[in-house]
mmCIF file of the N, C-alpha and C atoms, coordinates in Angstrom:
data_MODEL
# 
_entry.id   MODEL 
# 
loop_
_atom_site.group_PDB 
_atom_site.id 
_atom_site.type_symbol 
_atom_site.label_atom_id 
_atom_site.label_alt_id 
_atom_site.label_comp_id 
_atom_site.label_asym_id 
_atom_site.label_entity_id 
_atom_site.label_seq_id 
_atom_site.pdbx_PDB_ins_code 
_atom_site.Cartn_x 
_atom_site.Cartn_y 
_atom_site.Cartn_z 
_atom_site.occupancy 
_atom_site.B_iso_or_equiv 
_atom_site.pdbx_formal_charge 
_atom_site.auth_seq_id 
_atom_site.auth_comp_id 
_atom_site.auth_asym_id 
_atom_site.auth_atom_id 
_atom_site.pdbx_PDB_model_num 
ATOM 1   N N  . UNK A 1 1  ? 49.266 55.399 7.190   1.00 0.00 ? 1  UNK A N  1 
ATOM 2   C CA . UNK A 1 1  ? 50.033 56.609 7.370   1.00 0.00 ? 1  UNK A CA 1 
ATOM 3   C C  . UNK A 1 1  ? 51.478 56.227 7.665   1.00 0.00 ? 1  UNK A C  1 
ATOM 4   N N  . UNK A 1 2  ? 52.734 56.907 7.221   1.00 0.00 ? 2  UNK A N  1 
ATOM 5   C CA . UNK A 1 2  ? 53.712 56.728 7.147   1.00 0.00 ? 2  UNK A CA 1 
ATOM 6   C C  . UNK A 1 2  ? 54.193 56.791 9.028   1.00 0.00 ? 2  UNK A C  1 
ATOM 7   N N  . UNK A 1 3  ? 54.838 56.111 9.226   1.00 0.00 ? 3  UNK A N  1 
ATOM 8   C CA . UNK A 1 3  ? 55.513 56.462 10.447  1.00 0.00 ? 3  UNK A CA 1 
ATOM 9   C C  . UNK A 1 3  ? 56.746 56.992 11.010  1.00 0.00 ? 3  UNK A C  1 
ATOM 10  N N  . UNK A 1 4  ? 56.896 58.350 10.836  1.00 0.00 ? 4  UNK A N  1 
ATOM 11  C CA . UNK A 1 4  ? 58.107 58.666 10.721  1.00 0.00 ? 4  UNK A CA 1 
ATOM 12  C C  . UNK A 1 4  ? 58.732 59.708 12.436  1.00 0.00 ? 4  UNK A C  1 
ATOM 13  N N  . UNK A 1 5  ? 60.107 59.742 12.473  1.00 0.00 ? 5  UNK A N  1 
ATOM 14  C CA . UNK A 1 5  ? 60.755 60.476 13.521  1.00 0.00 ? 5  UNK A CA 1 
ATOM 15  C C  . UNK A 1 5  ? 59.961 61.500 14.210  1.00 0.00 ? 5  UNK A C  1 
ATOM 16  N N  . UNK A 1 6  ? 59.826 62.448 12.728  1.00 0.00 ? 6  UNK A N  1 
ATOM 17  C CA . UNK A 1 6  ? 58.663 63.718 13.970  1.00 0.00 ? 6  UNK A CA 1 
ATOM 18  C C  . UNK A 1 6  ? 57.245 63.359 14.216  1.00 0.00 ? 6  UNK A C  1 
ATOM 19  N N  . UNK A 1 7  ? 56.143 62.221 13.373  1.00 0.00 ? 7  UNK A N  1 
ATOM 20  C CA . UNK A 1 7  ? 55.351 61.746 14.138  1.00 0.00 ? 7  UNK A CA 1 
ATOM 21  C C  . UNK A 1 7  ? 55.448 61.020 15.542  1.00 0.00 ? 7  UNK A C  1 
ATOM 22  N N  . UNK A 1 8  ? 55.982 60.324 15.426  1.00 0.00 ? 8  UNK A N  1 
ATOM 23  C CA . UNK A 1 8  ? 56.631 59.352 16.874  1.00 0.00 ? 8  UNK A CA 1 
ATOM 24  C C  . UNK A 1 8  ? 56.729 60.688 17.970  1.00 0.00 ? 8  UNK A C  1 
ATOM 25  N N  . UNK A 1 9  ? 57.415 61.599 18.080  1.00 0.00 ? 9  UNK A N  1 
ATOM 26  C CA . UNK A 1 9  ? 57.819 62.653 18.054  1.00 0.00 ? 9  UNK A CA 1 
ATOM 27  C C  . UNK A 1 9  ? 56.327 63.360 18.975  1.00 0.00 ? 9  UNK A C  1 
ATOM 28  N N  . UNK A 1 10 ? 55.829 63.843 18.227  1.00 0.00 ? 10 UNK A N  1 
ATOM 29  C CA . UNK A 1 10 ? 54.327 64.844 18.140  1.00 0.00 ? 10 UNK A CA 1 
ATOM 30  C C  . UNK A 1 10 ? 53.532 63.981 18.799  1.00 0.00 ? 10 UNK A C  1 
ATOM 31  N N  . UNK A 1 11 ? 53.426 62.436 18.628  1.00 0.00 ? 11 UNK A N  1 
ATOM 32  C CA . UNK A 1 11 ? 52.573 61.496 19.626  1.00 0.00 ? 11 UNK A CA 1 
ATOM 33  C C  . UNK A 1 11 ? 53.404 61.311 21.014  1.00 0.00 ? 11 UNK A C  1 
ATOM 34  N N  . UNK A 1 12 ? 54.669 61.090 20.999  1.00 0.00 ? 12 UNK A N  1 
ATOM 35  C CA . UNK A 1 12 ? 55.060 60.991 22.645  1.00 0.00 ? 12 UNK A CA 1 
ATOM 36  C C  . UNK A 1 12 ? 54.402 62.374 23.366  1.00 0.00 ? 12 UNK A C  1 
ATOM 37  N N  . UNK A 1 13 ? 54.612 63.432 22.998  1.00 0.00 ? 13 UNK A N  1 
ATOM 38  C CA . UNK A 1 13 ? 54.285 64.729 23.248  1.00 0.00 ? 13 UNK A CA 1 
ATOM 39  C C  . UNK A 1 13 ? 52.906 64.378 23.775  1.00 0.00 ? 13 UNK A C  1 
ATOM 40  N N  . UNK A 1 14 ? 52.172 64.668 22.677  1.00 0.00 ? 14 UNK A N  1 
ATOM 41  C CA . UNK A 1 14 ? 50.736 64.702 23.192  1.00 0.00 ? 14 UNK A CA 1 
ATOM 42  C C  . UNK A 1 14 ? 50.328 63.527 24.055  1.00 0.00 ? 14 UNK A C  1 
ATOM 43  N N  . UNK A 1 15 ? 51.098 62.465 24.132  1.00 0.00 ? 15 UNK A N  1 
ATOM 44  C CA . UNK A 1 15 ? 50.509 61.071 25.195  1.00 0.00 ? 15 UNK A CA 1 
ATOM 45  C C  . UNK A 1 15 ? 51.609 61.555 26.392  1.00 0.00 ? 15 UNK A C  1 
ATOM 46  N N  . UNK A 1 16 ? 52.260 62.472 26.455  1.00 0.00 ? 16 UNK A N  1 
ATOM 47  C CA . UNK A 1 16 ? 52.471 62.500 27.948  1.00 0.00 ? 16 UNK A CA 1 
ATOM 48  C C  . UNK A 1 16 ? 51.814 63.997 28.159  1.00 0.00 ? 16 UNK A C  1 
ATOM 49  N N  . UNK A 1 17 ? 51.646 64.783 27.451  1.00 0.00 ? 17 UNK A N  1 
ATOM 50  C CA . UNK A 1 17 ? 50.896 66.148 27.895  1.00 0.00 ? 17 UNK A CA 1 
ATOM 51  C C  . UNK A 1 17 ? 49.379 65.142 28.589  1.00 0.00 ? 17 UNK A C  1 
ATOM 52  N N  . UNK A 1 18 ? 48.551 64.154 27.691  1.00 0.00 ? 18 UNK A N  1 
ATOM 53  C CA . UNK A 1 18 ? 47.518 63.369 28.492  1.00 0.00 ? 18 UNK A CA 1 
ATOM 54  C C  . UNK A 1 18 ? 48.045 63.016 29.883  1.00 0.00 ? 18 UNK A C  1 
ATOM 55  N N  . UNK A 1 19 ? 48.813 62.274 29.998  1.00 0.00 ? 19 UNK A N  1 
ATOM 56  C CA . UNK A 1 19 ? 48.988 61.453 30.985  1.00 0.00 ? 19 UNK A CA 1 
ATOM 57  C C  . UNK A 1 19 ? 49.133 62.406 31.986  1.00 0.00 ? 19 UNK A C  1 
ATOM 58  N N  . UNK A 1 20 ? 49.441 63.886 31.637  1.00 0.00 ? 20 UNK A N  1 
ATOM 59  C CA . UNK A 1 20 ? 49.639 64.361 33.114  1.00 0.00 ? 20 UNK A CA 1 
ATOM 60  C C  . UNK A 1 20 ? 48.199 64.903 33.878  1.00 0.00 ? 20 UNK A C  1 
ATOM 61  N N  . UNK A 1 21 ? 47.034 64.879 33.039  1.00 0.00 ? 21 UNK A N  1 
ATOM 62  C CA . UNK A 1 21 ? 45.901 64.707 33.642  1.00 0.00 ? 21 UNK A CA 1 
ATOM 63  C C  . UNK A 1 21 ? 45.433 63.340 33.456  1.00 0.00 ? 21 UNK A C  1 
ATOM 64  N N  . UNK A 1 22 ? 45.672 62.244 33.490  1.00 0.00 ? 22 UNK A N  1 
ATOM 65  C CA . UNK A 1 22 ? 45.442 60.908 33.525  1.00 0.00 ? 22 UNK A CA 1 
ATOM 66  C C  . UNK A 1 22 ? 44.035 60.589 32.760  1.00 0.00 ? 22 UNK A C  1 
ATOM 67  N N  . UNK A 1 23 ? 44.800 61.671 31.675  1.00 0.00 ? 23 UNK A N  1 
ATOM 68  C CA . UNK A 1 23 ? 43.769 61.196 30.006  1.00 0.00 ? 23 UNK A CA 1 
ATOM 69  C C  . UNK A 1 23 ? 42.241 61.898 30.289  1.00 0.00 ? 23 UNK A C  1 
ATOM 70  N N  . UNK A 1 24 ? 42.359 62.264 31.171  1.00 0.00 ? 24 UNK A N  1 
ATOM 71  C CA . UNK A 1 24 ? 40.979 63.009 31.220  1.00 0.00 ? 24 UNK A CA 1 
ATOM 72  C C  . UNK A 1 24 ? 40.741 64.239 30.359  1.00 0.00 ? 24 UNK A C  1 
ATOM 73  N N  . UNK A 1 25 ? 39.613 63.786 29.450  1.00 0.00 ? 25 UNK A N  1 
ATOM 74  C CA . UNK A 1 25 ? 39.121 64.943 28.204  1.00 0.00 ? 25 UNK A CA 1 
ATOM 75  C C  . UNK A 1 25 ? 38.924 66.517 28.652  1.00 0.00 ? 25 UNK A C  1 
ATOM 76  N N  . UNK A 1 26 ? 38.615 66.642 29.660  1.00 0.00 ? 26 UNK A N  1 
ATOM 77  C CA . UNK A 1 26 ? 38.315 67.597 30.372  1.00 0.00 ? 26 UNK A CA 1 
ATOM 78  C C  . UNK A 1 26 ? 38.602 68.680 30.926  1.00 0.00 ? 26 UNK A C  1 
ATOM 79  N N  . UNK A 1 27 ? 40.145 68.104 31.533  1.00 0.00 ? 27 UNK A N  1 
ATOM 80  C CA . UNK A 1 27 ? 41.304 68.648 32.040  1.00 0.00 ? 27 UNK A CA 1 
ATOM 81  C C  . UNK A 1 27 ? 42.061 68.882 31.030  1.00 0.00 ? 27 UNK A C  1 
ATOM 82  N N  . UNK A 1 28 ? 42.315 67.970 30.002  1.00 0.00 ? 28 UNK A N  1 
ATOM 83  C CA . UNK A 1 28 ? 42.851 68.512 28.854  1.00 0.00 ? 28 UNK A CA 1 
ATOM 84  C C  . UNK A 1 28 ? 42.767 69.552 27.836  1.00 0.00 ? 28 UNK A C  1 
ATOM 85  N N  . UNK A 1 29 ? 41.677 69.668 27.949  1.00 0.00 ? 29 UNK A N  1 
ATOM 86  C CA . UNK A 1 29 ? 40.670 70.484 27.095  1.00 0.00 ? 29 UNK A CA 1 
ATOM 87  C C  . UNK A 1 29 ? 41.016 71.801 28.082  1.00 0.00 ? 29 UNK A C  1 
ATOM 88  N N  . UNK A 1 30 ? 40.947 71.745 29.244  1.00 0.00 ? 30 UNK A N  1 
ATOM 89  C CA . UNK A 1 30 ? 41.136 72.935 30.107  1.00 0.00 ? 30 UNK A CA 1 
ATOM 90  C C  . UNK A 1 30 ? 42.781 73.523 30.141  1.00 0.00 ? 30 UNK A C  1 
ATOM 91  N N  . UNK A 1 31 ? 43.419 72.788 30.124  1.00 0.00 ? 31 UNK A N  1 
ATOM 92  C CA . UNK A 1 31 ? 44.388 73.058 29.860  1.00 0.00 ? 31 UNK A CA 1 
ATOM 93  C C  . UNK A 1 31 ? 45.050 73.872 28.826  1.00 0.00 ? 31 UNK A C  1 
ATOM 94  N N  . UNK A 1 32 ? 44.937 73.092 27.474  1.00 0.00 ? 32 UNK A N  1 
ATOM 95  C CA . UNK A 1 32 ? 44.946 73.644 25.888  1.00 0.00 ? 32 UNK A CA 1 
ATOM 96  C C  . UNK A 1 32 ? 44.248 75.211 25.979  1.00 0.00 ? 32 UNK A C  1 
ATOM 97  N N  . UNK A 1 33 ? 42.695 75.181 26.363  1.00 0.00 ? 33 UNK A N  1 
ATOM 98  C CA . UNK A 1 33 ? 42.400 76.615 26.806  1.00 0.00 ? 33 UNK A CA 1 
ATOM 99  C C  . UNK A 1 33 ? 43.098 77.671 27.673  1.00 0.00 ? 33 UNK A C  1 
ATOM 100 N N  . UNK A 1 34 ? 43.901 77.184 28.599  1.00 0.00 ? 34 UNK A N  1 
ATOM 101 C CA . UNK A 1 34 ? 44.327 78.252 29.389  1.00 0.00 ? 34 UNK A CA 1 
ATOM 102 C C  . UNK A 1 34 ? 45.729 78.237 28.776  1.00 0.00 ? 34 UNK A C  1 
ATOM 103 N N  . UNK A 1 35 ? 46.662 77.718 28.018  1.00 0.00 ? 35 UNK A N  1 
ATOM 104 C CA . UNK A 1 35 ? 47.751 77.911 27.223  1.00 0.00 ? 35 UNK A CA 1 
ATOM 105 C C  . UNK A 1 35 ? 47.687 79.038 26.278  1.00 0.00 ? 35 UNK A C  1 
ATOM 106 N N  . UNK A 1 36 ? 46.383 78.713 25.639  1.00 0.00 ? 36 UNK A N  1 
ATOM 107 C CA . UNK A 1 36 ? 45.988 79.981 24.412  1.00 0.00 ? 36 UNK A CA 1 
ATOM 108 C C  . UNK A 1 36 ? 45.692 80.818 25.034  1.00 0.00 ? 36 UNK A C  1 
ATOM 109 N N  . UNK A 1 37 ? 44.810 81.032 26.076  1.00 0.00 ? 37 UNK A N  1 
ATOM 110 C CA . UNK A 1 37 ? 44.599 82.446 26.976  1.00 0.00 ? 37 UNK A CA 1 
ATOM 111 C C  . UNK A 1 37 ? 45.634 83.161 26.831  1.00 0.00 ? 37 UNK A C  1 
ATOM 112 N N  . UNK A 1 38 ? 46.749 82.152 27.966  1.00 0.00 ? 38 UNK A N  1 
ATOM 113 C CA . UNK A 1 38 ? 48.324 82.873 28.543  1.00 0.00 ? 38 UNK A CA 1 
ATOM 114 C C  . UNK A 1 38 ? 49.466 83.302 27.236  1.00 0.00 ? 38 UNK A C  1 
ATOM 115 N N  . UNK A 1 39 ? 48.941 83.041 25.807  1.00 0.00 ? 39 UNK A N  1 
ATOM 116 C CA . UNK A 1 39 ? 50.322 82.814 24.703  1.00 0.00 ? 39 UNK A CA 1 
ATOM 117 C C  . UNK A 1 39 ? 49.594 84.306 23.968  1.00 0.00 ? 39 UNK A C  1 
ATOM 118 N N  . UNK A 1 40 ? 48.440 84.967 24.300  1.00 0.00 ? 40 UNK A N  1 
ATOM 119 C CA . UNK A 1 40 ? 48.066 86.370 23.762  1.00 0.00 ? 40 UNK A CA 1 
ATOM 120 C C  . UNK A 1 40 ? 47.778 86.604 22.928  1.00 0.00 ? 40 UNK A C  1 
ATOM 121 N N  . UNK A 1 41 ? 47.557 85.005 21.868  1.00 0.00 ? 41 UNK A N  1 
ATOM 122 C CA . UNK A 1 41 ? 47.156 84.984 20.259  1.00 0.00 ? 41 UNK A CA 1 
ATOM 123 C C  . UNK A 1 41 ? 46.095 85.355 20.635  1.00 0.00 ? 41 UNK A C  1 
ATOM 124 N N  . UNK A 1 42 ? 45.782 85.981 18.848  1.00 0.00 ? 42 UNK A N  1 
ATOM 125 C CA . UNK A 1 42 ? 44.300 85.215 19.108  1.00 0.00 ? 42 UNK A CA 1 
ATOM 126 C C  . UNK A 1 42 ? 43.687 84.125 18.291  1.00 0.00 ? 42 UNK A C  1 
ATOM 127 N N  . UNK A 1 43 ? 42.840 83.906 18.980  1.00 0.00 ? 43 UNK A N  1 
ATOM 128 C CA . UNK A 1 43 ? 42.254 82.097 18.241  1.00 0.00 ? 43 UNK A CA 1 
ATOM 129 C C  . UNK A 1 43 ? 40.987 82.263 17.831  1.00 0.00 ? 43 UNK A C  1 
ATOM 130 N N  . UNK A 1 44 ? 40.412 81.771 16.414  1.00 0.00 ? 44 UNK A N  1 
ATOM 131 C CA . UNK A 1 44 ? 39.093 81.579 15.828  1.00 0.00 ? 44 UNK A CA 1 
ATOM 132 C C  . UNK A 1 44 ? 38.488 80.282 15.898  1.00 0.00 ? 44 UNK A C  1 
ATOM 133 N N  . UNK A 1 45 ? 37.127 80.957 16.829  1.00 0.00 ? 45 UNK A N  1 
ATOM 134 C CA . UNK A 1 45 ? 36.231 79.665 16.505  1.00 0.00 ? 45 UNK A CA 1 
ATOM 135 C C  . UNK A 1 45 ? 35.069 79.759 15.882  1.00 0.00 ? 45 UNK A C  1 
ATOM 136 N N  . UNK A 1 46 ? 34.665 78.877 14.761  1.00 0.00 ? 46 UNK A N  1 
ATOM 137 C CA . UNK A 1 46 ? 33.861 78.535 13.945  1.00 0.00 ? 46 UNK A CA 1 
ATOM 138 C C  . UNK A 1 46 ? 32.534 78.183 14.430  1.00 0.00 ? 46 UNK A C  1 
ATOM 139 N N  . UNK A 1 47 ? 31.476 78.656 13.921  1.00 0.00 ? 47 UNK A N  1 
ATOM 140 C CA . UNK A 1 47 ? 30.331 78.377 14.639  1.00 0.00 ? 47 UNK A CA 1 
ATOM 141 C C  . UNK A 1 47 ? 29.910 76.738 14.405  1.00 0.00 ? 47 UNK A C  1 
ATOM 142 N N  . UNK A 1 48 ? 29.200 76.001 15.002  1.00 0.00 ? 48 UNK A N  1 
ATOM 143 C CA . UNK A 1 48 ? 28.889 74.552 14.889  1.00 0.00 ? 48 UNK A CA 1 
ATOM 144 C C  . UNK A 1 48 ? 28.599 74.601 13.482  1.00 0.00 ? 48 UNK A C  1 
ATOM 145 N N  . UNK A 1 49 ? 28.613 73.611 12.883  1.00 0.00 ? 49 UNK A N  1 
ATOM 146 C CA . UNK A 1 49 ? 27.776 72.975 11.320  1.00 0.00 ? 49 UNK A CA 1 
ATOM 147 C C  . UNK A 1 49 ? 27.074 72.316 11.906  1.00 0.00 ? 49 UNK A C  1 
ATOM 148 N N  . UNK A 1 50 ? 25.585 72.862 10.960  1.00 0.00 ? 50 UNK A N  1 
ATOM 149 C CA . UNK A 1 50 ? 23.991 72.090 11.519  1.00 0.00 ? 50 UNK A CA 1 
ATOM 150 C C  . UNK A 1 50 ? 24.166 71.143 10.225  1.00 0.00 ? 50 UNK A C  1 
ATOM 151 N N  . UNK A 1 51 ? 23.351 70.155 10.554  1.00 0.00 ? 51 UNK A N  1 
ATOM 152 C CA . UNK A 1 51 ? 22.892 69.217 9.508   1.00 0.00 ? 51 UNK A CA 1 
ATOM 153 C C  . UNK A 1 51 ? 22.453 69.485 8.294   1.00 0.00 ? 51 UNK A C  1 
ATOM 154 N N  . UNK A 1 52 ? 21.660 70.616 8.056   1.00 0.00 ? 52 UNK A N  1 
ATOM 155 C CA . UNK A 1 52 ? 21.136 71.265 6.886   1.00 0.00 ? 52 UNK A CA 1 
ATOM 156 C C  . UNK A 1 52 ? 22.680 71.901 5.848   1.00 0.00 ? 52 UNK A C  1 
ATOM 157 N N  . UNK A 1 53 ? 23.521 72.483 6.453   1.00 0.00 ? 53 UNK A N  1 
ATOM 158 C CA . UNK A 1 53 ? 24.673 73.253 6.479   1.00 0.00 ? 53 UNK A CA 1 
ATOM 159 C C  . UNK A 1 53 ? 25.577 71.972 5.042   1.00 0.00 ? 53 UNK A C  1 
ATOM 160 N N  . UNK A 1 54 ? 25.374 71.024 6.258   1.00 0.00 ? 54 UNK A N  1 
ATOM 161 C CA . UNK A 1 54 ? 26.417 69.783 5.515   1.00 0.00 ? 54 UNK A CA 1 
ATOM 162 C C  . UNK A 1 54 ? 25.829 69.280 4.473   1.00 0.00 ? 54 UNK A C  1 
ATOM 163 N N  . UNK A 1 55 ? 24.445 68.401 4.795   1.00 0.00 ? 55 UNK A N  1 
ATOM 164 C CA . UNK A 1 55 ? 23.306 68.374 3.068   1.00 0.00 ? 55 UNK A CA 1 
ATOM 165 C C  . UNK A 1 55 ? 23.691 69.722 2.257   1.00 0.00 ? 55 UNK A C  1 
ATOM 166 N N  . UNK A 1 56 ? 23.830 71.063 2.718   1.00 0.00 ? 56 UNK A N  1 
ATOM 167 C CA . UNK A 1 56 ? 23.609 71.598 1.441   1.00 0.00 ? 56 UNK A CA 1 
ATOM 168 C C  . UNK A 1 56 ? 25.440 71.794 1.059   1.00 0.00 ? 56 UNK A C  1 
ATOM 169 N N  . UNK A 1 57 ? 26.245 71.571 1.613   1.00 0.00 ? 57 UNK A N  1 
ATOM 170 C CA . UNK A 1 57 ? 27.930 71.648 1.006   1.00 0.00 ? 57 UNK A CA 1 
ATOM 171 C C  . UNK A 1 57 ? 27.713 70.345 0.131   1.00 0.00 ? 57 UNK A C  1 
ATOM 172 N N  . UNK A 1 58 ? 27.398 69.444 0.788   1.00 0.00 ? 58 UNK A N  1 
ATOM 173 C CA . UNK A 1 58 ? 27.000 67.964 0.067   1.00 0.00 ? 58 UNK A CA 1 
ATOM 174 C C  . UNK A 1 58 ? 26.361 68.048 -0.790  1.00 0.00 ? 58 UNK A C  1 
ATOM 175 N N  . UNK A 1 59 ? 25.088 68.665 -1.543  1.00 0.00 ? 59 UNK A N  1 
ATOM 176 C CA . UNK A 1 59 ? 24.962 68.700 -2.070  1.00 0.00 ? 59 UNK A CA 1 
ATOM 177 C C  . UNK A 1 59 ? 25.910 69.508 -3.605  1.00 0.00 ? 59 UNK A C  1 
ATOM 178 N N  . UNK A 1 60 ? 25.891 71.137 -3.188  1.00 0.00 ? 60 UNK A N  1 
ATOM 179 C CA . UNK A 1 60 ? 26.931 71.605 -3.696  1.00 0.00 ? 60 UNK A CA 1 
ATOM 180 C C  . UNK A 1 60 ? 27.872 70.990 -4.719  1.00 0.00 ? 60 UNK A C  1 
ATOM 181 N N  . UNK A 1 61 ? 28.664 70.155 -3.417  1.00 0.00 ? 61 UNK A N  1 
ATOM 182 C CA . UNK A 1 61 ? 29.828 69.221 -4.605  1.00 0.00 ? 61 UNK A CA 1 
ATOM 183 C C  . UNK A 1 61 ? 29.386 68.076 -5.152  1.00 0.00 ? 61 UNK A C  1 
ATOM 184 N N  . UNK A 1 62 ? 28.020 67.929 -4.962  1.00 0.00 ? 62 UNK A N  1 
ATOM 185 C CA . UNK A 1 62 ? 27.746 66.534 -6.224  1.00 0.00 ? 62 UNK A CA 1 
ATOM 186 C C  . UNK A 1 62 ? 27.425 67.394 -7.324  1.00 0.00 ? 62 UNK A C  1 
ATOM 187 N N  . UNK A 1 63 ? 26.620 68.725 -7.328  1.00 0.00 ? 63 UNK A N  1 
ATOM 188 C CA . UNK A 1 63 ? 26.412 69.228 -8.596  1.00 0.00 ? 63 UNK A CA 1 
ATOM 189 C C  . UNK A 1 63 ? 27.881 69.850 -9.349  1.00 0.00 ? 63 UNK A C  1 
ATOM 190 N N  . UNK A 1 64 ? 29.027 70.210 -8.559  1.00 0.00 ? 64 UNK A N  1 
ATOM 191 C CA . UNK A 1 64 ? 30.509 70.513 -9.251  1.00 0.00 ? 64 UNK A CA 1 
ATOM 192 C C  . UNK A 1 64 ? 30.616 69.280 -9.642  1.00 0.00 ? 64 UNK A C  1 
ATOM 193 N N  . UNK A 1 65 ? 30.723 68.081 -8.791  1.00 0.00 ? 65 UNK A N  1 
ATOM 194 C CA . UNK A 1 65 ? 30.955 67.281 -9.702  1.00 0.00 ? 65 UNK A CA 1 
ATOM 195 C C  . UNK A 1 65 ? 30.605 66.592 -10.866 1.00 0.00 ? 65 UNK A C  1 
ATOM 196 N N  . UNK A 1 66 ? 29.025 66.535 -11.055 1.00 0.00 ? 66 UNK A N  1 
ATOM 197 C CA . UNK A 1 66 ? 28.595 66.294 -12.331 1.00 0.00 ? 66 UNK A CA 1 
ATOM 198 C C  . UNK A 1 66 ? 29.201 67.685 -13.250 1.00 0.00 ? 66 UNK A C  1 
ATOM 199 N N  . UNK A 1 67 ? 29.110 68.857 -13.404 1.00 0.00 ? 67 UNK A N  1 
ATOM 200 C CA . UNK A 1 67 ? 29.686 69.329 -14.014 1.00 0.00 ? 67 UNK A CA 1 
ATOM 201 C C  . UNK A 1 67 ? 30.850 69.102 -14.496 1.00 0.00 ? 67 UNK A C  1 
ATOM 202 N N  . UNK A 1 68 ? 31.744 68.551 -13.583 1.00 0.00 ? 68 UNK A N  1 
ATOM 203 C CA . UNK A 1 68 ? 32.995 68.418 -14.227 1.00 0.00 ? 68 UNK A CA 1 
ATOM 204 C C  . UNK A 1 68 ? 33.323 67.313 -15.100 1.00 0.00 ? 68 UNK A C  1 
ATOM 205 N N  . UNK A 1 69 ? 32.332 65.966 -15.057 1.00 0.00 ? 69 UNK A N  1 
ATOM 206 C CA . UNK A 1 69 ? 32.148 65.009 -15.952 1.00 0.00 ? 69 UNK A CA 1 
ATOM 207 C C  . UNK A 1 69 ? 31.073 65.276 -16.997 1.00 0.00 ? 69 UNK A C  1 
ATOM 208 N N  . UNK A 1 70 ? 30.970 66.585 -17.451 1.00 0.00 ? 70 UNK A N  1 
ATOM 209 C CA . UNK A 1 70 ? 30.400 66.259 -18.933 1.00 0.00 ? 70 UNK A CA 1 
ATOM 210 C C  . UNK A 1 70 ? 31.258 66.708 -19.431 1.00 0.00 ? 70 UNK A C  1 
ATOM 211 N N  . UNK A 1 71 ? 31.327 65.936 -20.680 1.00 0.00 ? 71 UNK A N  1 
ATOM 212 C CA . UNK A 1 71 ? 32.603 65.361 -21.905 1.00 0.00 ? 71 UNK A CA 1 
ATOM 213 C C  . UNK A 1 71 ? 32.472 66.822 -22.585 1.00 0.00 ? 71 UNK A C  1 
ATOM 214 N N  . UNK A 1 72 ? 33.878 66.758 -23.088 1.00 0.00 ? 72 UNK A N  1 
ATOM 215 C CA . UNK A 1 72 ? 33.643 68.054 -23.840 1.00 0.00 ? 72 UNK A CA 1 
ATOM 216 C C  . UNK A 1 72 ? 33.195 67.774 -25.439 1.00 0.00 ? 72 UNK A C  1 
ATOM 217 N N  . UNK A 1 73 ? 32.951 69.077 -26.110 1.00 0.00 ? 73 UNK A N  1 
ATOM 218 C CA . UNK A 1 73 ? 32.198 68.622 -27.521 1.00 0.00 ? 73 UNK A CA 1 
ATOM 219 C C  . UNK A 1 73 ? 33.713 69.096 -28.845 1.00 0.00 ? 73 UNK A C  1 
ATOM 220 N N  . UNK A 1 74 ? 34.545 68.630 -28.188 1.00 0.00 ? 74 UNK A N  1 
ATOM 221 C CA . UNK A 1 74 ? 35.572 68.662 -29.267 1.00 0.00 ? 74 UNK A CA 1 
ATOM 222 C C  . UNK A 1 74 ? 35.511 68.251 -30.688 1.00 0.00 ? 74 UNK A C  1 
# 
């Protein structure tokens, strides 16, 4: 990945937003939640993907993809 000004940028950010709960997943996570609370959006969450869910997207795009490799009859 390229390393550029506003990455450098977007990682100091987020490694000192960590550091001010001393990297703890938890607190962080609690945090990020009570930001979106207080900012009045609203936010979508997606229900989990079960295993069956992913086999069958997985499957899905192997059959687009064989479709898309048969040759045409020009």
């Amino acid at each position: 990945m390229e390393d550029n000004e506003i990455l450098r940028e977007l990682r100091q950010i987020r490694d000192d937003h960590a550091a001010k709960f001393n990297y703890n997943l938890k607190a962080i996570y609690g945090d990020i939640k009570r930001i979106e609370k207080e900012s009045g959006r609203k936010f979508v969450s997606f229900r989990p993907r079960t295993i069956e869910s992913m086999q069958t997207e997985s499957d899905s795009l192997l059959q687009v993809e064989r479709v898309q490799r048969i040759p045409s009859r020009d």
